[in-house]
NUPADO-144156 format. One record per residue: chain; y, z, x of N, C-alpha, C in turn. Coordinates in nm, 2 decimals, m for minus. Each point is the difference from the previous one (the first is absolute). Example, Ala and Ser with C-alpha at 12.3 -4.5 7.8 and 13.67 -1.06 7.14 Angstrom:
BEGIN
mimi;n.py;n.pz;n.px;ca.py;ca.pz;ca.px;c.py;c.pz;c.px
A;m0.57;0.78;1.32;0.12;0.00;m0.09;0.12;0.00;0.09
A;0.11;m0.07;m0.04;0.11;0.00;0.09;0.11;0.08;m0.08
END
This chain:
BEGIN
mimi;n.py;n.pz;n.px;ca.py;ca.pz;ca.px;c.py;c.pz;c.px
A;m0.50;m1.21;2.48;m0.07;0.04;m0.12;m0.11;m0.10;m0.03
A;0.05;m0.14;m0.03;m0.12;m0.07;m0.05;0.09;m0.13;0.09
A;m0.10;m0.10;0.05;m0.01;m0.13;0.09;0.04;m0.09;m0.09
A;0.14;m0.05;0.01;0.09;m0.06;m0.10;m0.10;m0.13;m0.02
A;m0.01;m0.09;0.13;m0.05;m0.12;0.01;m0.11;m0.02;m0.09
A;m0.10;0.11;m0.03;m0.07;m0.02;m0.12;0.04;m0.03;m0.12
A;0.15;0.05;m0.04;0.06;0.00;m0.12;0.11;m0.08;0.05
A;0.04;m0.14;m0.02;0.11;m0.06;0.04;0.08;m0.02;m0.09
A;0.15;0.02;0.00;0.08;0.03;m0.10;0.01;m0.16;m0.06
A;m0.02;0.02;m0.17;0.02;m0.14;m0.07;0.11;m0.09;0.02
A;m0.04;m0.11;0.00;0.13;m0.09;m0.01;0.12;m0.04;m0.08
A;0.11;0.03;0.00;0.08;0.00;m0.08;0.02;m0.12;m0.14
A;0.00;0.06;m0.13;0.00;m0.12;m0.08;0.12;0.01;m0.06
A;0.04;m0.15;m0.04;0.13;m0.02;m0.08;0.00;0.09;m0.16
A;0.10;0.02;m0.04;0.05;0.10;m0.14;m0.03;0.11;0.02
A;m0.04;0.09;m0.13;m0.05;0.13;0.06;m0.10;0.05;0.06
A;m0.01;0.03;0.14;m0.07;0.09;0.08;m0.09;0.08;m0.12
A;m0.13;0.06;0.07;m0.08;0.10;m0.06;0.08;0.13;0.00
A;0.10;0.01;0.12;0.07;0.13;0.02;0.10;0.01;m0.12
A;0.11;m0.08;0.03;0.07;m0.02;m0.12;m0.06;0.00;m0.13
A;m0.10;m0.05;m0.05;m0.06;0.04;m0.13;m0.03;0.13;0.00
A;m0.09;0.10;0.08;m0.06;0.10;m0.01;0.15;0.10;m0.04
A;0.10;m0.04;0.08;0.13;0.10;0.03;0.06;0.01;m0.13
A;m0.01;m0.12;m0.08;0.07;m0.07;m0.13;m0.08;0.14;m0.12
A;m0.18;m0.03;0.05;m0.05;0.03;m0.12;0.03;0.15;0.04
A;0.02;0.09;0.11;0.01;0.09;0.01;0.15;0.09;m0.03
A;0.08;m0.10;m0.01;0.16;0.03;m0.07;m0.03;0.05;m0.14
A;m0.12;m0.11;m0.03;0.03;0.00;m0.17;m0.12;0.09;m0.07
A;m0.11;0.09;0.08;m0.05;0.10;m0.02;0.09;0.14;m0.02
A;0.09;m0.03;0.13;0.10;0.16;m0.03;0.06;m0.03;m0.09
A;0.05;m0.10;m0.04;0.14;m0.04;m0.11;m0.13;0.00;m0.11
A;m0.11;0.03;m0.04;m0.06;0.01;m0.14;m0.05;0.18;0.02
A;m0.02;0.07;0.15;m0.02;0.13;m0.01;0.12;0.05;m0.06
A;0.10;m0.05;0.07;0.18;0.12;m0.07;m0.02;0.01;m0.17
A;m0.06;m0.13;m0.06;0.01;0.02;m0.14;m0.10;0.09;m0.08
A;m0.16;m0.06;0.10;m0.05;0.06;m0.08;m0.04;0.18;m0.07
A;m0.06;m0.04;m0.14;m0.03;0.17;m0.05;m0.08;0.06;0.12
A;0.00;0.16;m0.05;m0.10;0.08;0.05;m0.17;0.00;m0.09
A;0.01;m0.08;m0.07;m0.14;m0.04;m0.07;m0.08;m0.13;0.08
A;0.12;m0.10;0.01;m0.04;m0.11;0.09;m0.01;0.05;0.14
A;0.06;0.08;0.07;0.03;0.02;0.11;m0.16;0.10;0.05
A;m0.07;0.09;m0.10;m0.11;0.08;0.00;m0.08;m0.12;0.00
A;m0.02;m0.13;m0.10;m0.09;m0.10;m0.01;m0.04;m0.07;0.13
A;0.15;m0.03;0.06;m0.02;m0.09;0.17;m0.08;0.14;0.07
A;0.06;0.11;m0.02;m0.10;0.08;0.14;m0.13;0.03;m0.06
A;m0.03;0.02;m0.09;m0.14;0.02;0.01;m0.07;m0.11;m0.02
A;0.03;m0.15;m0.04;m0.03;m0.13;0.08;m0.05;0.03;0.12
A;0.11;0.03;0.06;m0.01;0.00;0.15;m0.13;0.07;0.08
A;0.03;0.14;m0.09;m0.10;0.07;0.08;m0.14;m0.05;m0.08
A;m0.04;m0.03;m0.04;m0.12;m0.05;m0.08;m0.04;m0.13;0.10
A;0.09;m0.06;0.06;m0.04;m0.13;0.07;m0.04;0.06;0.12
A;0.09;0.13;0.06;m0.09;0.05;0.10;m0.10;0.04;m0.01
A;m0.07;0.07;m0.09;m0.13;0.06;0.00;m0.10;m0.11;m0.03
A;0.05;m0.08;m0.10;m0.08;m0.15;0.03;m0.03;m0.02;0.12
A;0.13;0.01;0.09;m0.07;m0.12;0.15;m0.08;0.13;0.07
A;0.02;0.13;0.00;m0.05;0.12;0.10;m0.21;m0.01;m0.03
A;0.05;0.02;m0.19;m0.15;m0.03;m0.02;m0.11;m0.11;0.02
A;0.06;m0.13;0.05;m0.06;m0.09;0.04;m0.02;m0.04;0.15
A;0.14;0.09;0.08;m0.06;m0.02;0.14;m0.14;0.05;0.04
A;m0.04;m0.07;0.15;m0.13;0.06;0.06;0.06;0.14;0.07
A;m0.10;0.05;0.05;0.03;0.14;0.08;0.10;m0.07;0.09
A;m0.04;m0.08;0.10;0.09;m0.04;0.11;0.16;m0.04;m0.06
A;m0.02;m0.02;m0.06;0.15;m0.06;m0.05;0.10;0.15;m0.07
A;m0.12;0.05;m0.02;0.04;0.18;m0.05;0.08;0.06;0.17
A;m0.08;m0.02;0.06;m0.03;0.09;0.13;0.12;m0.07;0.09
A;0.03;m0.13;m0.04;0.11;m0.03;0.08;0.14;0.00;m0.05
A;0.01;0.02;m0.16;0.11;m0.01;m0.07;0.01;0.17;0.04
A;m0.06;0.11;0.00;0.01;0.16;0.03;0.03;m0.02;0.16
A;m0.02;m0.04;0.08;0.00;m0.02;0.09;0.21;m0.07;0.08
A;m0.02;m0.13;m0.08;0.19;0.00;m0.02;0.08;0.11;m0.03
A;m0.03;0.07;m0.11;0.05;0.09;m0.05;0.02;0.10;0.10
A;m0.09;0.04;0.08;0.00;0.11;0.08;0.09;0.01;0.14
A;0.00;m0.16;0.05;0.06;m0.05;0.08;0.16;m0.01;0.01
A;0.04;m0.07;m0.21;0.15;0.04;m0.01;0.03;0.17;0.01
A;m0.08;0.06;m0.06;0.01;0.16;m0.01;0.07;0.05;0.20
A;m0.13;m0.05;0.04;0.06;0.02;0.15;0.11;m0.04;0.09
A;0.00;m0.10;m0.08;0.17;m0.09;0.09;0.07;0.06;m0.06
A;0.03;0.03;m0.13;0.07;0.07;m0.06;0.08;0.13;0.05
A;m0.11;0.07;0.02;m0.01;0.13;0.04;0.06;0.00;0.14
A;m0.04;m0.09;0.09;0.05;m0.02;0.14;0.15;m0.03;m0.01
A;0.03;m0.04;m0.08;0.14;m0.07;m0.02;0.10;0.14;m0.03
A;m0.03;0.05;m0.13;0.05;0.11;m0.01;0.02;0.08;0.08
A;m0.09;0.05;0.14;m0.03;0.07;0.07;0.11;m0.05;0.14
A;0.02;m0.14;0.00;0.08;m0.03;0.06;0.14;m0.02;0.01
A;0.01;0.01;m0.14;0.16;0.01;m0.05;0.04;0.10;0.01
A;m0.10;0.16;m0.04;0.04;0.10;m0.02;0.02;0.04;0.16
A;m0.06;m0.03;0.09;0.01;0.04;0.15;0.16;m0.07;0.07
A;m0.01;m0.13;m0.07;0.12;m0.09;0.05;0.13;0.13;m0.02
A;0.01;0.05;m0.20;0.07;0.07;m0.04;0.02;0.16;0.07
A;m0.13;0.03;0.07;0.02;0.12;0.04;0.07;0.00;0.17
A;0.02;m0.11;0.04;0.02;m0.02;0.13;0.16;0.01;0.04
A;0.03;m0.05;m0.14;0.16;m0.07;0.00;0.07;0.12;m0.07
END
């Protein structure tokens, strides 16, 4: 996929790891989704989607053309996959 040796995995540091923090802060996102309202809960998504249309409206075309471009690529692996399970399932 991509030439690791460009990307060389970080060197390990004493206490908490960046992994362990991210995993931490990500425990304690679902443990405030279970509680929160459907008022709050409407607030975070259309946050959300507002930050996307922010970044979409600011990309260049090429960054347009390659972000449609991924998409099209998962659509197809996707679709290959399906196509191959359902064949695996028709076999057996």
């Amino acid at each position: 996929m991509f030439n690791s040796s460009l990307f060389p995995m970080p060197k390990r540091k004493r206490g908490i790891t960046g992994d362990a923090a991210s995993r931490r802060e990500a425990i304690r996102k679902r443990e405030r989704r279970v509680v929160e309202t459907e008022e709050e809960r409407n607030r975070r998504l259309s946050t959300m989607a507002q930050r996307g249309q922010d970044r979409r409206a600011e990309e260049t075309e090429e960054q347009r053309n390659s972000r449609l471009a991924v998409m099209a690529q998962r659509g197809q692996d996707r679709r290959a996959e399906e196509t191959e399970e359902q064949r695996i399932a028709d076999w057996q």
